[in-house]
C-alpha positions in Angstrom: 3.0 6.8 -11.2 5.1 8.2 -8.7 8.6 8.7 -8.3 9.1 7.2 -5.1 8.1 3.7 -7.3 11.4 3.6 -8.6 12.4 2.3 -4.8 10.4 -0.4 -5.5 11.7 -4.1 -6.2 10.0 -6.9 -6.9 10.5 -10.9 -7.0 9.2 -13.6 -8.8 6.0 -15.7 -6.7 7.4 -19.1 -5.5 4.2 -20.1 -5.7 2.0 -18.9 -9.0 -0.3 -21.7 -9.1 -1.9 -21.2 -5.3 -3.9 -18.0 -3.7 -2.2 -17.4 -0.6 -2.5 -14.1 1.7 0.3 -11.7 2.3 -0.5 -9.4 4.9 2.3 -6.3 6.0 1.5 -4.1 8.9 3.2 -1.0 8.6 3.0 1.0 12.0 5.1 3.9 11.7 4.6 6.0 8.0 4.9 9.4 8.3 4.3 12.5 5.6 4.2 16.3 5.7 0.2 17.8 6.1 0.1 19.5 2.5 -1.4 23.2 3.7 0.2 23.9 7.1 3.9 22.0 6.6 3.1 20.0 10.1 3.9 15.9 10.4 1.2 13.2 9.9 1.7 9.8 11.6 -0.1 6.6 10.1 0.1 3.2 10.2 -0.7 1.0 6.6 -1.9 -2.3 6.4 -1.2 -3.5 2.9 -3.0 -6.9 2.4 -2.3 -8.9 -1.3 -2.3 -12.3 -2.8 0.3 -12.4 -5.6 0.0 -13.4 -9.1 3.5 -13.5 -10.9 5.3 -10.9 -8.0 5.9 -10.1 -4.7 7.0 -7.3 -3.1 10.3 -7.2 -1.8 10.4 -5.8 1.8 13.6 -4.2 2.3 12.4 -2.1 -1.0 8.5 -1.5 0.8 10.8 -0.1 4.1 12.1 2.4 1.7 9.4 2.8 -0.3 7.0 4.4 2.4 9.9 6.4 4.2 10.2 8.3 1.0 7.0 9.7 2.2 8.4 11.0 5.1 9.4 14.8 3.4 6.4 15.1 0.7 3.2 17.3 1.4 0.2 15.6 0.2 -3.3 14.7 2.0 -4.3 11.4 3.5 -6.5 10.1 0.4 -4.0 11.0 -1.6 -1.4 9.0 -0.1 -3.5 5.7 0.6 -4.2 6.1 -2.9 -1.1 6.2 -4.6 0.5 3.7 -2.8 -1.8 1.3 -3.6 -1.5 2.7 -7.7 2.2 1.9 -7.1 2.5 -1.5 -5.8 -0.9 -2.6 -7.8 1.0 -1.0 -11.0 4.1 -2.7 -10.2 3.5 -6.3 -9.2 -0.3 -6.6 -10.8 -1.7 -8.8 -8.0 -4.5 -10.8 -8.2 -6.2 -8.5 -5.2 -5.2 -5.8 -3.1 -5.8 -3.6 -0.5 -4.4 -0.8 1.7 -5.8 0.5 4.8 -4.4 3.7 6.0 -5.1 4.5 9.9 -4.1 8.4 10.3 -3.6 9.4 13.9 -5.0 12.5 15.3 -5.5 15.7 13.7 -7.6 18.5 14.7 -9.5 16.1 16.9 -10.0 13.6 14.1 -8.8 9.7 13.1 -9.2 9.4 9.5 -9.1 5.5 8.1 -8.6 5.2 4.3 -9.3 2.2 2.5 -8.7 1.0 -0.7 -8.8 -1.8 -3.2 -7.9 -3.4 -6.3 -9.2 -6.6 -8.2 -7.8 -8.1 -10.9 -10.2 -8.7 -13.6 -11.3 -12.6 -14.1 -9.9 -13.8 -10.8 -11.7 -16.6 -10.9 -11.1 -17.6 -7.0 -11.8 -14.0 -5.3 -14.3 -15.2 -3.5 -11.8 -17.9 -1.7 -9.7 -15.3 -0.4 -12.6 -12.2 0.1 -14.8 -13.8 2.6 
């Protein structure tokens, strides 16, 4: 778990009972490139359907500029923020999608996912 998670705030689904899509777009995250110091640019797309939590955005704003100073590389980032905010609010599903601009010639998209276990109604929201 990482520090920055302590950013994080959370508030209770007004809506437990249905699965409903919650998509952000996040188009301007940036980070430090872990061996040379230099700036990395990315956009996220964080997409989840909530089960007793949802995110608070003010908190997510603040969340992923934490980034902004800390050297680590792209997997590693797409990664942990989706261990954060899968740790903190348990969704039913999740996934985050990091688009990395150019480096060296090279766009780098991450993707990842979570699950919850015995979601019954994946398939609903997955198609």
């Amino acid at each position: 778990m990482s520090s920055q998670k302590k950013i994080l705030e959370t508030f209770e689904n007004p809506n437990k009972k249905d699965d409903y899509l919650i998509l952000m777009d996040i188009p301007e995250f940036t980070c430090l490139c872990p061996l040379t110091g230099q700036p990395d640019f990315a956009e996220f797309e964080i997409k989840y359907v909530p089960d007793g939590k949802c995110i608070e955005l003010k908190s997510l704003k603040l969340y992923m500029a934490s980034f902004r100073d800390v050297g680590a590389f792209h997997e590693a980032n797409t990664n942990l923020i989706l261990n954060d905010l899968s740790t903190l609010i348990k969704p039913r599903y999740m996934s985050v999608v990091g688009y990395w601009k150019v480096r060296g010639g090279i766009i780098t998209t991450i993707s990842t996912k979570y699950i919850k276990k015995n979601w019954k109604d994946k398939n609903k929201i997955l198609e």
